[in-house]
C-alpha positions in Angstrom: 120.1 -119.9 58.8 120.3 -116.1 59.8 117.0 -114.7 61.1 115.7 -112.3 58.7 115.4 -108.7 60.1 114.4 -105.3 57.9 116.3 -102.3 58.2 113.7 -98.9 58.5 114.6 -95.7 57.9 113.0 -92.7 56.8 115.3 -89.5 55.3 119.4 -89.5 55.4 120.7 -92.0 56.1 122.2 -91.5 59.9 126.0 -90.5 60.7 126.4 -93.4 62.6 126.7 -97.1 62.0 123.0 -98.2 63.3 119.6 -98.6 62.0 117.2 -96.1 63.1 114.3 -98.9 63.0 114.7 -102.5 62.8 111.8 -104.9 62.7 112.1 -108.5 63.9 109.4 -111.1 64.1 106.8 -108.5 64.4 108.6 -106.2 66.6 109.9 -102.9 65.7 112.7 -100.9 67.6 113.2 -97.3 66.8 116.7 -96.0 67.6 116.7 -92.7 69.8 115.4 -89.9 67.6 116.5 -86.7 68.7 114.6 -83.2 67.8 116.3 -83.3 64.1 114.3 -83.0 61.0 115.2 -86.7 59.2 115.1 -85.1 55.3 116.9 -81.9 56.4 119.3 -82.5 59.6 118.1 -79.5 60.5 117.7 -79.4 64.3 115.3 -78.0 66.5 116.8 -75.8 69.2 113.4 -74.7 70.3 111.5 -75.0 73.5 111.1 -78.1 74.9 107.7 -78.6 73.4 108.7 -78.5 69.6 111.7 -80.7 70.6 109.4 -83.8 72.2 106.8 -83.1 69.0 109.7 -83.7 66.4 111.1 -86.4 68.3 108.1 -87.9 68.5 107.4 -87.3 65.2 110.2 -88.8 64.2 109.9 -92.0 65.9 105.7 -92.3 64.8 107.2 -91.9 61.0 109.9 -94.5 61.8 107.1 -96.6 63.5 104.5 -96.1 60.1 107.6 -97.3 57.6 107.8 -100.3 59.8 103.8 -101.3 59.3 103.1 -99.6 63.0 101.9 -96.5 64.7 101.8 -94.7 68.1 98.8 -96.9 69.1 101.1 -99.9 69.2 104.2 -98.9 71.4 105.0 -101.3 73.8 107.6 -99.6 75.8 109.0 -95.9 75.6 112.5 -94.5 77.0 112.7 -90.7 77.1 115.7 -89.3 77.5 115.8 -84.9 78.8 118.8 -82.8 79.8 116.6 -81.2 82.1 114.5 -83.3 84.5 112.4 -80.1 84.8 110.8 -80.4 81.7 109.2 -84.0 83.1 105.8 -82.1 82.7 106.4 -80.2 79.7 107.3 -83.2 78.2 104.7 -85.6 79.7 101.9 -83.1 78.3 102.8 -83.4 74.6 103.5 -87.1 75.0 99.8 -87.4 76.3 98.5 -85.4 73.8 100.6 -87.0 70.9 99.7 -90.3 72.2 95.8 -89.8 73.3 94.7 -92.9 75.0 96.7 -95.3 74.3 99.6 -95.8 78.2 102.7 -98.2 76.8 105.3 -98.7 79.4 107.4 -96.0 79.8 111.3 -94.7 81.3 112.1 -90.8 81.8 115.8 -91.0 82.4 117.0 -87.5 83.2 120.7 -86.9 81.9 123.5 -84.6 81.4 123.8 -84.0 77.9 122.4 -85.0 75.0 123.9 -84.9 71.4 123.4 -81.5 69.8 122.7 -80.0 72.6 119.0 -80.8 72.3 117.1 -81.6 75.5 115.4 -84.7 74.8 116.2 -88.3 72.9 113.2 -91.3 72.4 113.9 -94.6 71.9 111.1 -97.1 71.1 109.6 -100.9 70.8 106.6 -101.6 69.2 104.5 -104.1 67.8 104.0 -104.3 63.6 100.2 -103.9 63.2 98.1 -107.0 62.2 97.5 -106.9 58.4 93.6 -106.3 57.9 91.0 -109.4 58.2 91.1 -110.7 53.9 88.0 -110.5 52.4 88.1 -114.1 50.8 86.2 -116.9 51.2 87.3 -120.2 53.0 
């Protein structure tokens, strides 16, 4: 019997032949999510700033479809063009993020598609449905 997995997305569907969120026995992975409106496809060629808050974005709306949120990433992987934006990037993160410190990758590379400077890929856990109200 096949194991039974859910496809997320949230927009277009993408160009290429992936899922940009996939949930599996309470587990959700987010495909990277570049700086690219998902109802658009309009890119953000911006600073570095407004790049990391759409990508972010992107992935916490991917993350919400799926029955999650920011507050329960496991592990992150950023990917930048430029490895000196680390603490431009690092400051929305934290702010995007608040309190909550999943395990996390900055892998600096040369190019990124689009040209955009950063990429964020994602694992996270589905939220735990609310206690039921009804009696034993």
């Amino acid at each position: 019997e096949k194991e039974k997995m859910q496809t997320v997305k949230r927009g277009k569907d993408p160009l290429g032949h992936y899922s940009p969120g996939l949930v599996h026995n309470g587990i959700v992975y987010v495909s990277g999510q570049l700086p690219v409106d998902p109802f658009t496809g309009k890119v953000e060629a911006g600073s570095i700033e407004a790049q990391t808050e759409l990508a972010l974005s992107n992935v916490e709306g991917i993350l919400k479809e799926a029955g999650s949120d920011l507050s329960h990433v496991l592990q992150i992987t950023i990917y930048i063009s430029d490895v000196n934006d680390w603490a431009a990037v690092n400051k929305v993160y934290a702010r995007m993020l608040g309190d909550h410190k999943p395990a996390r990758t900055i892998v600096p590379v040369s190019e990124l598609h689009y040209g955009t400077k950063i990429e964020i890929s994602t694992i996270a856990a589905v939220k735990p449905p609310p206690p039921s109200n009804t009696p034993n």
